[in-house]
N, C-alpha and C positions, 0 to 999 in steps of 0.2 A: 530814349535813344532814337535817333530819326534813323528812320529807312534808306540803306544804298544798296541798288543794286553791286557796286562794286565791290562790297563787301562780302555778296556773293563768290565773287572772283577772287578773292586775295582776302579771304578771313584772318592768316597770318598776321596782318597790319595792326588788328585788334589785337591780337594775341600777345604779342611782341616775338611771336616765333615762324619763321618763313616754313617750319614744315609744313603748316597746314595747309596750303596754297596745294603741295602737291599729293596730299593724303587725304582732302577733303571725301573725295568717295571712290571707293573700289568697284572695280568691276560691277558691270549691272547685267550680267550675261547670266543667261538659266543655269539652272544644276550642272555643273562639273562634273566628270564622272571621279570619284574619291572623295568626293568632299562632304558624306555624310549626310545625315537629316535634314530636311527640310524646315526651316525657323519662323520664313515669312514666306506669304503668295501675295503679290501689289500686282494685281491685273494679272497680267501674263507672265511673270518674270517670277520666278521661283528662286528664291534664295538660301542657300544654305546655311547652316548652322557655323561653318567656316567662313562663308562669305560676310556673316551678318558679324560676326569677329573682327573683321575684317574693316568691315564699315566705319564701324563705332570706333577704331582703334586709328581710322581715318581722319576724324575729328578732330584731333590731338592729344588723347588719353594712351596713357602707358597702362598695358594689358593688366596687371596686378593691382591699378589704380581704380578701375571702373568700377563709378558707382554699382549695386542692384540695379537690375533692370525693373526690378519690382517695388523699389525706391522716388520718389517723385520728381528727381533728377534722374533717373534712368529712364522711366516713361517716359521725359522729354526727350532724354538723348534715341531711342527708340520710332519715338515722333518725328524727327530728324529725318533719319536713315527713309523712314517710309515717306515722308514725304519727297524726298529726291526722287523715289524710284517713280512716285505718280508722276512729278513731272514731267520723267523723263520716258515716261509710258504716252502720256498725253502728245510729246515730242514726236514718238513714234508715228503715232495714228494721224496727225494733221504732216508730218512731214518736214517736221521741222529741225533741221540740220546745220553742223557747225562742218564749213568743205576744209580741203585739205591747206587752201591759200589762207583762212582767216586760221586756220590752226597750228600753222609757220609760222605767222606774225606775231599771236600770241607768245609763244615760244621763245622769238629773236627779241621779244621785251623781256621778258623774262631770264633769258641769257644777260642781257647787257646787266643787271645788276647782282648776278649769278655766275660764276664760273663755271661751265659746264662738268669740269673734272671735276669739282666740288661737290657738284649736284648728284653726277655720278657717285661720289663718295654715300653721302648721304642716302642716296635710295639702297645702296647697298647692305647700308646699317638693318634698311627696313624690309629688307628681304625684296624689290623693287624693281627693274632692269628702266632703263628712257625708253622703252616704247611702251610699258606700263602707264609713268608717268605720263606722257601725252595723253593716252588714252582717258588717262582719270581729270585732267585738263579739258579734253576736249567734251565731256561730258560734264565739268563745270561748265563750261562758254554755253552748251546747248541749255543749262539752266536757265543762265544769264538772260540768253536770247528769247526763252519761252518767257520770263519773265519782261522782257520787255516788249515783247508782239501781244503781251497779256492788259498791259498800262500802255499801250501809245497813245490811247486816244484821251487820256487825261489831262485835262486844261489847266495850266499855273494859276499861281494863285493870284487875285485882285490885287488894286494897290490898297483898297480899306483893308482887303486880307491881311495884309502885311501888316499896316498901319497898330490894327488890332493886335495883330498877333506881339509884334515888338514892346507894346505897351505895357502888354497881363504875364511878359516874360524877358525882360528887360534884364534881370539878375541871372538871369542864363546866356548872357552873353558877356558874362567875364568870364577871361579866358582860365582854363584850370591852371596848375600847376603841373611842372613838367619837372621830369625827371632823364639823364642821360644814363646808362646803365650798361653795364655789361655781366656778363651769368655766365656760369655752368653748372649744367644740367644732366643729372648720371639719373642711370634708371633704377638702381637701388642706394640704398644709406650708406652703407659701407663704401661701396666708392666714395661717394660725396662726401662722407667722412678720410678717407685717407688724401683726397683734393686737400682738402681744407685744412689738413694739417703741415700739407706741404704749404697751403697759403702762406701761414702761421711762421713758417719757419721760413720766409724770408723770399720764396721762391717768386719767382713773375706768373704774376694771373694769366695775363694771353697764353705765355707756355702751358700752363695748367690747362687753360681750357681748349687751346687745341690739343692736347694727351688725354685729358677726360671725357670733354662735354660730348652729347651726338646731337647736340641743337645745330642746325646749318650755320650758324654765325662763330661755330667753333675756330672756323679757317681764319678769321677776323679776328680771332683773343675773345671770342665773345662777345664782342661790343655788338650790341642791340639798335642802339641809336636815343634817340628822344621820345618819349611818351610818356601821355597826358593822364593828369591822375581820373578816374572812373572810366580808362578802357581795359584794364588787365582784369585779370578775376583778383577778389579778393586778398586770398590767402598768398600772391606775389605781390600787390599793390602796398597791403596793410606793412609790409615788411620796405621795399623800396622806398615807401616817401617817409619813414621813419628813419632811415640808416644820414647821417652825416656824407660830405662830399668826402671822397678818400676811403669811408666806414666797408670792410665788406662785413658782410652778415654770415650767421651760423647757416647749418642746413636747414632748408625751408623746403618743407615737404608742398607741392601742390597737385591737381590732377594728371602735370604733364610731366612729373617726375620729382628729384631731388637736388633743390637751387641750391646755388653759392653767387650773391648780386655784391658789386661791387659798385658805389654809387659812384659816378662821375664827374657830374655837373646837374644842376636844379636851376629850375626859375618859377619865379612866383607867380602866381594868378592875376589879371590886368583886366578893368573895363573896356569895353570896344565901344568903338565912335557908331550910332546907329547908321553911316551914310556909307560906312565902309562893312558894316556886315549886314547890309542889303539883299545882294546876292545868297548870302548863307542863309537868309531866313526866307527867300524864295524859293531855295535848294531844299531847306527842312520841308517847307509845308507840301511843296510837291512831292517830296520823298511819302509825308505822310497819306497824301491822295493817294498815292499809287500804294501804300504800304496796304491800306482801307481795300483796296481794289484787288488786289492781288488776294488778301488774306479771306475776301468774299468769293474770289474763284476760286481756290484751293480748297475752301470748305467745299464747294459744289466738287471740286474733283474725288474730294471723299467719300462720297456718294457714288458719282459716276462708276469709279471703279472698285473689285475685290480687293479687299482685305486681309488674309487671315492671317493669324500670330498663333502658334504652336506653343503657347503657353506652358504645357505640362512639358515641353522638349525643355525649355528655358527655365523653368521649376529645377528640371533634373539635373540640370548644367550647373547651376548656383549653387544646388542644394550636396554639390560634388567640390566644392571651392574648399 
């Protein structure tokens, strides 16, 4: 999968779920007073056992869901969490800031495909208020922005680069298979089972999914939109491109809760003209530079700054599950 920074901004897009745009990360502010033991130190920023809850739970996982942290998907997911906070330590020390004009703008895009009462809605499910959200927005953009003052000086690729590149990857440029879909998504089975019975029994899915789901697309019937088969995880994907146009599916357990997909509309996978996916494979390769670049600084930040992880805290916590 090629490197975008925008992806940084709007990991939702992958997902097929708009929360994560706004839950990507919490608060990066010291100990709280309440908020219990200390779980991580990343430089100077002390995080709590609450906070670091908090984080992961930011991501897009439903609290009951999360992997072990002791598990080799939750050391990634753990990886994560820490690596934002270096960045955004590193952000500190060189001065490097998202102002209140470019944190408006953001915002007014994001409204325009968003209804703000909706969004309202939504944070509130998450316990949330909109100056939370900003907040945890404007501390994605200052990612963003450390990442790319990080890669500016990275030069595009040749035209032999291209040349090469299109030739040894030619069958990666037909396009996937798509799928149009709409879900609901409960945080436990028993909802998602009494949904799905009223499916069954004749009822309209958008009603269902606006009374059930707490995915933001709930306000919409759940329609999602279109997406391409190898960007969902797995355990939604394997289910989606198997169901029939019309087909809804049983409950489909994944990390971000308990589906009910309802397929729409499909299209099938197509080669591309090399003169027209041009641009996309000057996009990939530079995405790749920078990915090389960024992922050689980041190690160096790991070094640069403290680390600690409160292991036996994080022991105790699980071993209380």
């Amino acid at each position: 999968m090629g490197f975008s920074f925008s992806k940084i901004l709007n990991t939702s897009r992958i997902l097929a779920l708009l929360l994560a745009l706004g839950f990507l990360l919490a608060t990066c502010s010291g100990k709280d007073k309440g908020e219990g033991d200390i779980a991580l130190v990343v430089g100077s920023t002390e995080v709590t056992l609450l906070q670091l809850q908090k984080d992961i739970s930011a991501l897009g996982y439903v609290a009951d869901l999360v992997p072990s942290l002791s598990s080799e998907k939750g050391k990634k997911i753990l990886e994560q969490v820490i690596d934002d906070y270096l960045v955004l330590e590193y952000a500190r020390e060189h001065g490097i800031e998202v102002t209140q004009a470019e944190l408006n703008y953001h915002v007014r895009r994001y409204l325009t495909d968003y209804k703000e009462e909706a969004l309202k809605e939504t944070l509130l499910r998450e316990s949330l208020d909109l100056a939370q959200w900003k907040e945890q927005l404007r501390k994605r953009l200052t990612i963003k922005k450390v990442a790319e003052h990080v890669t500016h000086s990275v030069s595009p690729p040749s035209k032999d680069e291209l040349k090469q590149y299109f030739e040894m990857h030619e069958k990666d440029f037909i396009s996937p298979p798509m799928v149009r879909f709409r879900q609901i998504v409960c945080r436990d089975r028993a909802r998602a089972v009494e949904a799905l019975k009223k499916l069954k029994g004749g009822q309209d899915f958008g009603e269902i999914a606006r009374q059930y789901s707490f995915a933001p697309e709930a306000d919409k019937g759940g329609e999602v939109g279109w997406i391409s088969k190898g960007t969902l995880d797995p355990s939604m994907e394997d289910t989606l491109f198997s169901l029939k146009v019309g087909q809804i599916s049983p409950v489909v357990k994944t990390p971000y809760g308990y589906h009910i997909f309802e397929v729409l509309e499909k299209r099938e996978g197509a080669r591309g003209d090399p003169f027209k996916v041009i641009n996309k494979i000057e996009a990939e390769l530079l995405a790749r530079k920078k990915a090389e670049v960024y992922s050689r600084w980041l190690e160096e930040l790991r070094k640069k700054y403290k680390v600690k992880i409160n292991h036996q805290l994080l022991a105790k916590v699980e071993g209380a599950k």
